[in-house]
N, CA, C and O atoms as a printed pandas DataFrame, in Angstrom:
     atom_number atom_name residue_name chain_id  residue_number  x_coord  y_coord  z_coord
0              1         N          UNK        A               1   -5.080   10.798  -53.698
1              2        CA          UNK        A               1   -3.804   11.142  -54.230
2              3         C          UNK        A               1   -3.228    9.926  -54.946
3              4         O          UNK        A               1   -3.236    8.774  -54.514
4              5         N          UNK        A               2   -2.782   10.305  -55.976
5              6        CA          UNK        A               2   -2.254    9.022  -56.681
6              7         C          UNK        A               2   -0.301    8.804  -56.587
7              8         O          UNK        A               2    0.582    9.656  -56.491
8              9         N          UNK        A               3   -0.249    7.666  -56.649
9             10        CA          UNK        A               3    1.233    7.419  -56.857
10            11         C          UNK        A               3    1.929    7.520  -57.952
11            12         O          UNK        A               3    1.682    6.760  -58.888
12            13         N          UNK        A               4    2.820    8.374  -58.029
13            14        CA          UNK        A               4    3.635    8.378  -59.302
14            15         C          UNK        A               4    4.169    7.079  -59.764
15            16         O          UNK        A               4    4.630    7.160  -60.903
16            17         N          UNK        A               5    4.267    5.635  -59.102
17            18        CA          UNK        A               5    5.042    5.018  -59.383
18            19         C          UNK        A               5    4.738    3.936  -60.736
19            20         O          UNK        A               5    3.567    4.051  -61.100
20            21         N          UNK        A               6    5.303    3.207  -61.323
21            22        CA          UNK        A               6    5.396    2.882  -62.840
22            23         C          UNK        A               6    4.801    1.487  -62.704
23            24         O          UNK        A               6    5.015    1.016  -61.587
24            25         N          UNK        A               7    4.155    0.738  -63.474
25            26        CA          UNK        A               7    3.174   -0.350  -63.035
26            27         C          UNK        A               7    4.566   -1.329  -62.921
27            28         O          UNK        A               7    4.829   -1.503  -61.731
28            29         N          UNK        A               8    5.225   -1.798  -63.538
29            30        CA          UNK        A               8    6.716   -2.498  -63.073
30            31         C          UNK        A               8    7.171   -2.187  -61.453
31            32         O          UNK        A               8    7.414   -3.242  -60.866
32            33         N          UNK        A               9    7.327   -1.059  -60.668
33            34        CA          UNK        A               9    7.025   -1.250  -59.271
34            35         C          UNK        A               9    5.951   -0.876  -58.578
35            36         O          UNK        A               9    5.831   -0.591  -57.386
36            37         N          UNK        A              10    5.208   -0.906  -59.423
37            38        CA          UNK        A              10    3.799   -1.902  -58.458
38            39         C          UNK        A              10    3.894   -3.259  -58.173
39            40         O          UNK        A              10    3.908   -3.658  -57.008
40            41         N          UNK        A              11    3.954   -3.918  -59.017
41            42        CA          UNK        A              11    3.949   -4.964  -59.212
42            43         C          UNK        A              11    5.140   -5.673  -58.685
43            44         O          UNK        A              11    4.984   -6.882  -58.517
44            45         N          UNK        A              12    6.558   -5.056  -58.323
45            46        CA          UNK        A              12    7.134   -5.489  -57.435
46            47         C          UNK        A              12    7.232   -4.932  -55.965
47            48         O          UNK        A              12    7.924   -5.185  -54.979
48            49         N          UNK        A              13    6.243   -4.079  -56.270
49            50        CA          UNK        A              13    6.157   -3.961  -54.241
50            51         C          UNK        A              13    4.951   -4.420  -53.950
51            52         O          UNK        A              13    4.621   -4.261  -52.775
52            53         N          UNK        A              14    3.914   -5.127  -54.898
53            54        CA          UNK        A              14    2.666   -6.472  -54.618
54            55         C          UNK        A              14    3.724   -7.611  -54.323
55            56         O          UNK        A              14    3.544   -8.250  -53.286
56            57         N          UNK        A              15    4.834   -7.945  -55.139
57            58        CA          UNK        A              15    5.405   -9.272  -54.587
58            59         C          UNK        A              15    6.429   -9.155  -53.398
59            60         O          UNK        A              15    6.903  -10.161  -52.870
60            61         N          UNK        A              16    6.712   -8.016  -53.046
61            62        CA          UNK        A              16    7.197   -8.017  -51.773
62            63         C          UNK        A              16    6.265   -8.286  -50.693
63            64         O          UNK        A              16    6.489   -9.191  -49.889
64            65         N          UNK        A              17    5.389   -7.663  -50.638
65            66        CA          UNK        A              17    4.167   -7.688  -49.809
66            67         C          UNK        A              17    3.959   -9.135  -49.996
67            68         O          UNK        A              17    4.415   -9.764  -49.041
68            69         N          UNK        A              18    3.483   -9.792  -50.802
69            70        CA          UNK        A              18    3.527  -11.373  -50.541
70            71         C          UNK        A              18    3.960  -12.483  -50.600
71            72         O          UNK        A              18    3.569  -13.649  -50.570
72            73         N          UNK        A              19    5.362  -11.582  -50.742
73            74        CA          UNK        A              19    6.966  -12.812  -49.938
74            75         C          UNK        A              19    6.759  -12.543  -48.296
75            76         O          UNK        A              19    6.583  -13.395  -47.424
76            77         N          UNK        A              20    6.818  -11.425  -48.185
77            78        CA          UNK        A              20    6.836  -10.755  -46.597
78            79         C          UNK        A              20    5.951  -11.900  -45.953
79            80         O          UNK        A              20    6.453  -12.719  -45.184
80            81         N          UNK        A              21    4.505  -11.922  -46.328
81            82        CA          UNK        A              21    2.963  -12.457  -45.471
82            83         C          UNK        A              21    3.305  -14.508  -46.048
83            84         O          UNK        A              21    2.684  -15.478  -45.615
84            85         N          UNK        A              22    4.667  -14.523  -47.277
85            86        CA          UNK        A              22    4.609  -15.976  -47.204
86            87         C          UNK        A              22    5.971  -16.298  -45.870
87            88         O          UNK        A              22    5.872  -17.416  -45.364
88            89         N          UNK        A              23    6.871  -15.622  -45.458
89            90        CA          UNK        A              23    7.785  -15.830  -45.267
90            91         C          UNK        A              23    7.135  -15.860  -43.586
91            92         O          UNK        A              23    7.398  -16.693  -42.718
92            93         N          UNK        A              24    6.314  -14.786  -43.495
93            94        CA          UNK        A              24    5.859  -14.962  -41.896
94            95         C          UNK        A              24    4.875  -16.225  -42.052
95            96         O          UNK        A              24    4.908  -17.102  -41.189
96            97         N          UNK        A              25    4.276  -16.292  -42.801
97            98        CA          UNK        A              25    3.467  -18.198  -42.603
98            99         C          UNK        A              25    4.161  -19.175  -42.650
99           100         O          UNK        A              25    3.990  -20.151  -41.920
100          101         N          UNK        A              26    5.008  -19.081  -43.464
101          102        CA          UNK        A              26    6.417  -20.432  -43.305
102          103         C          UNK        A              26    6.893  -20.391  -41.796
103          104         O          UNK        A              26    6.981  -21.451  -41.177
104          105         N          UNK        A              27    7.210  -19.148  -41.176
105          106        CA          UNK        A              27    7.735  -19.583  -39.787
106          107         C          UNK        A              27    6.518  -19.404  -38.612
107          108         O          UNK        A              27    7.000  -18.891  -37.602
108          109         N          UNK        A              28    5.598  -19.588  -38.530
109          110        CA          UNK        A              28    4.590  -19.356  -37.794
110          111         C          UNK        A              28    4.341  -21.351  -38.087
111          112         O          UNK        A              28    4.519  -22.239  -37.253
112          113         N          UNK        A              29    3.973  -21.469  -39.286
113          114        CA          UNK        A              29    3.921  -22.982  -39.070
114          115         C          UNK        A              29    5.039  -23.346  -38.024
115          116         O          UNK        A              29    4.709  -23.758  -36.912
116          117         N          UNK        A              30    6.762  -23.151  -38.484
117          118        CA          UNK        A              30    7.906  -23.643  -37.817
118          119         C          UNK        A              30    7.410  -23.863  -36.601
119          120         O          UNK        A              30    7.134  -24.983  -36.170
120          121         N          UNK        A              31    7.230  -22.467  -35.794
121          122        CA          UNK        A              31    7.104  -22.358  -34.763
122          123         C          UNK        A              31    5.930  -23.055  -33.552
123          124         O          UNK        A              31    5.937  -23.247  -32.336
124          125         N          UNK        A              32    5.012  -23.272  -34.648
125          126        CA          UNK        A              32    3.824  -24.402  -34.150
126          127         C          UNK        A              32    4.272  -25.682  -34.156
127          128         O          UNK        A              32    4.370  -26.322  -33.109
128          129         N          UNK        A              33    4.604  -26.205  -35.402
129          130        CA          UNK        A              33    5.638  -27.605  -35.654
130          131         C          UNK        A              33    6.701  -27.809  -34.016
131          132         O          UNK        A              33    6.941  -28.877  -33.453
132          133         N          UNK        A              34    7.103  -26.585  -33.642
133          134        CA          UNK        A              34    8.303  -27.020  -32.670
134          135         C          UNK        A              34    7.852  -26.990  -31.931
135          136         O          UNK        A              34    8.046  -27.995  -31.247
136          137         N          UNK        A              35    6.759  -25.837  -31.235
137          138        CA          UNK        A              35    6.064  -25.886  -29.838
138          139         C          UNK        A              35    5.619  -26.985  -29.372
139          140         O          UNK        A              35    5.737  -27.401  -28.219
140          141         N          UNK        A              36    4.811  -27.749  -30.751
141          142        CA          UNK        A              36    3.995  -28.909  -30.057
142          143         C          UNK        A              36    4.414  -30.257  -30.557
143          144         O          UNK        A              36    3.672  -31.232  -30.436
144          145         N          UNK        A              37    5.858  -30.339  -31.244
145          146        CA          UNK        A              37    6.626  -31.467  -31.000
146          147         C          UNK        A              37    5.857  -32.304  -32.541
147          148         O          UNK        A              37    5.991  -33.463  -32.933
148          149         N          UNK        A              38    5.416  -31.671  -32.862
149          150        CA          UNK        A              38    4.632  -32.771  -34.445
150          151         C          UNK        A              38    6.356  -33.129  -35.118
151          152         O          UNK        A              38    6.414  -34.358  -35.160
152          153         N          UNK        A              39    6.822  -32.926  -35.294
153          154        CA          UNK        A              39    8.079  -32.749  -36.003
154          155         C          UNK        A              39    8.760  -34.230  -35.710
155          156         O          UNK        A              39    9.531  -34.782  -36.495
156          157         N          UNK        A              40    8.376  -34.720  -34.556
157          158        CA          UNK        A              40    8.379  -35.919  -34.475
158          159         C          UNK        A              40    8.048  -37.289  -33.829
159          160         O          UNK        A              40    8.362  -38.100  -32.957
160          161         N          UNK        A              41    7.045  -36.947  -35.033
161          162        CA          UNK        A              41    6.131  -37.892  -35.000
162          163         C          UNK        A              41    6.684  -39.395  -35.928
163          164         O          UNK        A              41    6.089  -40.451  -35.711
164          165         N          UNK        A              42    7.654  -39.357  -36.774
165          166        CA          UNK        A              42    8.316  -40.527  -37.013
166          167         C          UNK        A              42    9.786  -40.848  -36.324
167          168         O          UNK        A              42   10.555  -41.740  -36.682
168          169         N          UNK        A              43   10.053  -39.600  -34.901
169          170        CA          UNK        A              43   11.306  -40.063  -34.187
170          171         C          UNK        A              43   12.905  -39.485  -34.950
171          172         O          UNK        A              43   13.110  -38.398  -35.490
172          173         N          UNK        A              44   13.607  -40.327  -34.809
173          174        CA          UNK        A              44   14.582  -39.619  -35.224
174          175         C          UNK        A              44   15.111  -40.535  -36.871
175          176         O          UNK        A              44   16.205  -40.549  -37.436
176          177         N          UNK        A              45   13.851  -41.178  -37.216
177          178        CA          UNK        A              45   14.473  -41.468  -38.521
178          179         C          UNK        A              45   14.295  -40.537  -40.102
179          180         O          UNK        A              45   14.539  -40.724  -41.294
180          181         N          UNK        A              46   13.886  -39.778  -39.483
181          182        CA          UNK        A              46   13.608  -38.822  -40.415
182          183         C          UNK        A              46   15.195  -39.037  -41.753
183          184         O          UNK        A              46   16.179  -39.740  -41.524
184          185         N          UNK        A              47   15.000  -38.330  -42.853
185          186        CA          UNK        A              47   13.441  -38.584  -43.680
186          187         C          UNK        A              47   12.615  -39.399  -44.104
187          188         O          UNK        A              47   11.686  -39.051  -44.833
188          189         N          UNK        A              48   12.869  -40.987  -43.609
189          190        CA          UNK        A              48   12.435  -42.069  -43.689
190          191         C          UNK        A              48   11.419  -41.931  -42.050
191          192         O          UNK        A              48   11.726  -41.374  -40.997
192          193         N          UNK        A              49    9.987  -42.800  -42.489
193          194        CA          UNK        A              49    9.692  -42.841  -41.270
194          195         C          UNK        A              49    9.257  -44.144  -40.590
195          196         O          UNK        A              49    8.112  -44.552  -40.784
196          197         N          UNK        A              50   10.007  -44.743  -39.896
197          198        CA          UNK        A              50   10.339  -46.353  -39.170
198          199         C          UNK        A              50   10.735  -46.766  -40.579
199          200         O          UNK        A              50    9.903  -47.518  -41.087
200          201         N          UNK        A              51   11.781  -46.477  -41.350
201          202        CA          UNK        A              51   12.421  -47.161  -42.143
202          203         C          UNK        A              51   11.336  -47.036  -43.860
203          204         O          UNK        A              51   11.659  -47.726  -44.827
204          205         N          UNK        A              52   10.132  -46.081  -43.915
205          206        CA          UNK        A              52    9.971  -46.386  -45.203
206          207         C          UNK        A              52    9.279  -45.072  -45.517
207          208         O          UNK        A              52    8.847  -44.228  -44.731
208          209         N          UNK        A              53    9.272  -45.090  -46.911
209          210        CA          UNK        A              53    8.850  -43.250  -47.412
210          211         C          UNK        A              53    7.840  -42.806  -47.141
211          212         O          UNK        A              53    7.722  -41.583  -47.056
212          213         N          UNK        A              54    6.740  -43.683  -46.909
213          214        CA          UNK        A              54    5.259  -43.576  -46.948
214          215         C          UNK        A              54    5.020  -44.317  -45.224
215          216         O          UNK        A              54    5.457  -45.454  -45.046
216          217         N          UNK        A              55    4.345  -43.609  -44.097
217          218        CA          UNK        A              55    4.344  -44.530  -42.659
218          219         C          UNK        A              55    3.503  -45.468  -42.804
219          220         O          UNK        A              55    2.717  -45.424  -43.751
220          221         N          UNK        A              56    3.490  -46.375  -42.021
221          222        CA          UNK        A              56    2.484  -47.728  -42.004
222          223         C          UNK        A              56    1.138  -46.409  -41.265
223          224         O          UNK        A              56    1.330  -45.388  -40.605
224          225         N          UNK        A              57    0.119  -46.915  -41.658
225          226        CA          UNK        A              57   -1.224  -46.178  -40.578
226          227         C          UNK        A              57   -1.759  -47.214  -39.812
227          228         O          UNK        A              57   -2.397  -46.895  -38.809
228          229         N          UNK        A              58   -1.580  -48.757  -40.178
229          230        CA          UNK        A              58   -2.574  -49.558  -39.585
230          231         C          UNK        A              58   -1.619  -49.754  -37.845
231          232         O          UNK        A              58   -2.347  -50.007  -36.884
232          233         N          UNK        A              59   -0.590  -49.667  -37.666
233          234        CA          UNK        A              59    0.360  -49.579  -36.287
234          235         C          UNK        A              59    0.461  -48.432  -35.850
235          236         O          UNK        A              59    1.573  -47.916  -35.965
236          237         N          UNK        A              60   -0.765  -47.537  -35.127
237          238        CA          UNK        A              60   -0.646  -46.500  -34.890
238          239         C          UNK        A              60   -0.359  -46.440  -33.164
239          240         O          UNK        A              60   -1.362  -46.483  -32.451
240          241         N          UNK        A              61    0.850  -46.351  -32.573
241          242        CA          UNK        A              61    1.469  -46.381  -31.253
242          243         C          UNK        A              61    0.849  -45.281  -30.143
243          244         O          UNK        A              61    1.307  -45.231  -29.002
């Protein structure tokens, strides 16, 4: 059976469909990020991290 609908909403119910599947991967990361505490990993100086944009790697604590 075919859909009556007009290739203009096709094509916006394809980009709903993959706002929907981006919007649940954006918070599925969140939610991993918070469970397991990565979030801070430079402490509370965020957005700087120990004071510079880029972290030192060779002082790894």
């Amino acid at each position: 059976m075919r859909s009556n609908t007009t290739p203009s909403l096709r094509w916006l119910k394809a980009m709903g469909i993959i706002s929907v599947i981006g919007v649940f991967a954006v918070n599925a990361a969140g939610f991993i990020d918070h469970d397991t505490h990565s979030g801070q990993g430079c402490g509370a100086d965020w957005p700087l991290c120990h004071g510079a944009v880029v972290p030192r790697f060779d002082k790894i604590r």
